[in-house]
matplotlib code that plots the C-alpha trace (Angstrom):
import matplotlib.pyplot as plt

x = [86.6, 87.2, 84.5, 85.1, 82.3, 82.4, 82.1, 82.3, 84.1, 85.7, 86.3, 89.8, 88.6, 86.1, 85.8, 82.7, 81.1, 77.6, 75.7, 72.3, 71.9, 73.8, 76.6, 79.1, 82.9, 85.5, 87.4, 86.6, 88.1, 85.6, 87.0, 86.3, 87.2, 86.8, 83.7, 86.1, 87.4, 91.3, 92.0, 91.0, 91.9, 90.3, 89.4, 90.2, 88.3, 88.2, 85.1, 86.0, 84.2, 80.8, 81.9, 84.1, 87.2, 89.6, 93.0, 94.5, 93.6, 95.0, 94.4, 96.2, 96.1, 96.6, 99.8, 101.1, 98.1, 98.0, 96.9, 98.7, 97.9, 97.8, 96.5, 93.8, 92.8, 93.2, 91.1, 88.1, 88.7, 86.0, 87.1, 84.5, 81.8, 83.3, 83.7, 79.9, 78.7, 80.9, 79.8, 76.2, 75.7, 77.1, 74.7, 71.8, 72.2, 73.2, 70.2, 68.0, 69.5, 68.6, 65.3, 65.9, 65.4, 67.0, 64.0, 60.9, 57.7, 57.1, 57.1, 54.5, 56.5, 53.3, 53.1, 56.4, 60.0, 58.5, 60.4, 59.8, 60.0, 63.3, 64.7, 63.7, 65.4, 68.7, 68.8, 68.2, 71.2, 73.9, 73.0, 73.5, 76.7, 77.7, 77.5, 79.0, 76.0, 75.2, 73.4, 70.9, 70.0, 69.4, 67.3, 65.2, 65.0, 63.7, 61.0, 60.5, 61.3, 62.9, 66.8, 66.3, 63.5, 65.6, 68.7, 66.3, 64.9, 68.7, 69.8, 67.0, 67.8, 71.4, 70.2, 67.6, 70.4, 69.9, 73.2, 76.7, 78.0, 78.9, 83.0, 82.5, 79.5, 78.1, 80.2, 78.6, 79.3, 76.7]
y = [4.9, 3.1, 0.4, -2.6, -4.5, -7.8, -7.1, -10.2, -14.2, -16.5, -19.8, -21.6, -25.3, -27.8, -29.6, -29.5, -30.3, -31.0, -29.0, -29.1, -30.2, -27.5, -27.9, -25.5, -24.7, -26.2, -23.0, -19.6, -15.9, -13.2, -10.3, -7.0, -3.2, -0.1, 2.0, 4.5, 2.7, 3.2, -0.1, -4.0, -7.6, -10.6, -13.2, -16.6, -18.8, -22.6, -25.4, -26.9, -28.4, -27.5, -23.3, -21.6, -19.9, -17.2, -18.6, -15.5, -11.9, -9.6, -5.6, -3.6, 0.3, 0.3, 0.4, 4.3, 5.6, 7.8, 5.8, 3.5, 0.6, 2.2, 1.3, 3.7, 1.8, -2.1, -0.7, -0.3, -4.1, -5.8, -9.3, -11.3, -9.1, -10.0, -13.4, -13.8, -11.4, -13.4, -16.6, -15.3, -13.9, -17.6, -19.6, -17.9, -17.6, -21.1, -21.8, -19.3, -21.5, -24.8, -23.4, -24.1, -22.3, -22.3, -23.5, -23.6, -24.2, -21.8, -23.8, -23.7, -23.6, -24.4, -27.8, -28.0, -29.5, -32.2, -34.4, -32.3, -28.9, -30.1, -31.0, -27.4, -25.9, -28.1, -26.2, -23.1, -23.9, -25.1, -22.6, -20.2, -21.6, -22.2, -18.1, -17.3, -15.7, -17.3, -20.3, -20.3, -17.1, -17.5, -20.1, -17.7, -15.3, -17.5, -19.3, -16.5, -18.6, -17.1, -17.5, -20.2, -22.4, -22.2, -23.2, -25.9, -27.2, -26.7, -29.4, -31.4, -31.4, -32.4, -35.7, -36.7, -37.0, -34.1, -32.3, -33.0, -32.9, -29.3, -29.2, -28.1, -26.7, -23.6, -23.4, -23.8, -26.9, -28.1]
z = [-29.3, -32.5, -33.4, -35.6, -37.5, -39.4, -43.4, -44.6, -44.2, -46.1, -45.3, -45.1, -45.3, -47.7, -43.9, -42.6, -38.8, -38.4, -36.0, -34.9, -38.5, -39.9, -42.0, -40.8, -42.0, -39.3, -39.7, -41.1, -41.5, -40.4, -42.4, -39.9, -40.8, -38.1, -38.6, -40.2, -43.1, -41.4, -40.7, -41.6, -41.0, -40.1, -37.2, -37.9, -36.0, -35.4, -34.4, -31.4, -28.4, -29.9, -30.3, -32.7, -30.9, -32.1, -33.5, -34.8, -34.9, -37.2, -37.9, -40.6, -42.0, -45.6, -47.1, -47.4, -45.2, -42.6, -40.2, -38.0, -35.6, -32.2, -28.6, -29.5, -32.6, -30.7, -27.5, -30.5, -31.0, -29.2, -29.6, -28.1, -29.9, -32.9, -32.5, -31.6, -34.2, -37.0, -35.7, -35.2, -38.8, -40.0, -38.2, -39.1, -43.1, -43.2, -41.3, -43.7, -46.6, -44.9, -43.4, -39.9, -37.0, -34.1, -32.4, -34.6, -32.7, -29.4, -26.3, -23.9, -20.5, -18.8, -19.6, -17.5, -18.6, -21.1, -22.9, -26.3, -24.1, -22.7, -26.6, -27.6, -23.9, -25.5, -29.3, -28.2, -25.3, -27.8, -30.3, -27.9, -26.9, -30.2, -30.8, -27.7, -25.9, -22.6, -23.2, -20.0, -20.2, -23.7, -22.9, -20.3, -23.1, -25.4, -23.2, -21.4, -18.0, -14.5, -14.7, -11.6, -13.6, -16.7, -14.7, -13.4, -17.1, -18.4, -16.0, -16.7, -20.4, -19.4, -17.3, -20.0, -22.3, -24.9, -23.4, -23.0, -19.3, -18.3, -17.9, -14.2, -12.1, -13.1, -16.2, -19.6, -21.5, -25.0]

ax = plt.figure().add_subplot(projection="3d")
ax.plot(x, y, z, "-o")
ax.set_aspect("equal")
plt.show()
């Protein structure tokens, strides 16, 4: 199966949002190529609703190639891997360049869902979101909490106010 990789972005706007004190382009192009150098184009992708989300996707062979743009060549085109991988390699250099980790000081789940334990449950949640990875079970990862306790502490985090209101039950919301 062909595989495509991101090689590189450039961004499409000066407008900035501000997210979990990053400053991060509104829109960007991920540029992607297949592993086999055949064919290229890019992802654009827009901030919206605290993510980034695909707008247009485009894949080309180079002019007077071989190659052309099969099913073959589009099955290889793992969009949502992309998307997270483009939008994952963003965050973290800007956040490199700031200094900023996602979540800078280990938490010590057993002192329970504190106040400051539920503020770190909240970054690591919508930066998790914001990349497209699922945001409670990133937030089990990182704490290393059952998936049911970090379900618990997530909507604990959401009434204590560090959250946004999920869009429906069960569905992920920052």
């Amino acid at each position: 199966m062909v595989r495509f990789k991101v090689v590189g972005r450039s961004e499409e706007s000066n407008r900035r949002v501000m997210v979990e004190g990053l400053r991060l382009p509104e829109r960007f192009t991920a540029l992607i190529q297949d592993i086999d150098g055949d064919a290229s184009g890019g992802i654009q992708l827009s901030y919206r609703d605290g993510r980034y989300i695909a707008k247009s996707v485009t894949i080309s062979t180079p002019p007077g190639g071989e190659a052309a743009v099969t099913a073959r060549l589009v099955k290889g085109f793992l969009l949502d891997e992309l998307v997270r991988e483009a939008v994952t390699g963003l965050v973290t250099r800007t956040e490199e360049a700031a200094g900023l980790p996602y979540y800078s000081t280990p938490m010590d789940a057993s002192e329970g869902p504190t106040s400051e334990n539920l503020q770190r449950v909240a970054r690591v949640y919508r930066r998790a979101y914001l990349v497209g990875r699922p945001p409670t079970k990133a937030v089990s990862d990182a704490f290393g909490l059952n998936p049911n306790t970090a379900a618990s502490w997530v909507s604990k985090a959401r009434k204590a106010g560090y959250l946004g209101e999920a869009p429906e039950q069960g569905k992920a919301g920052a």
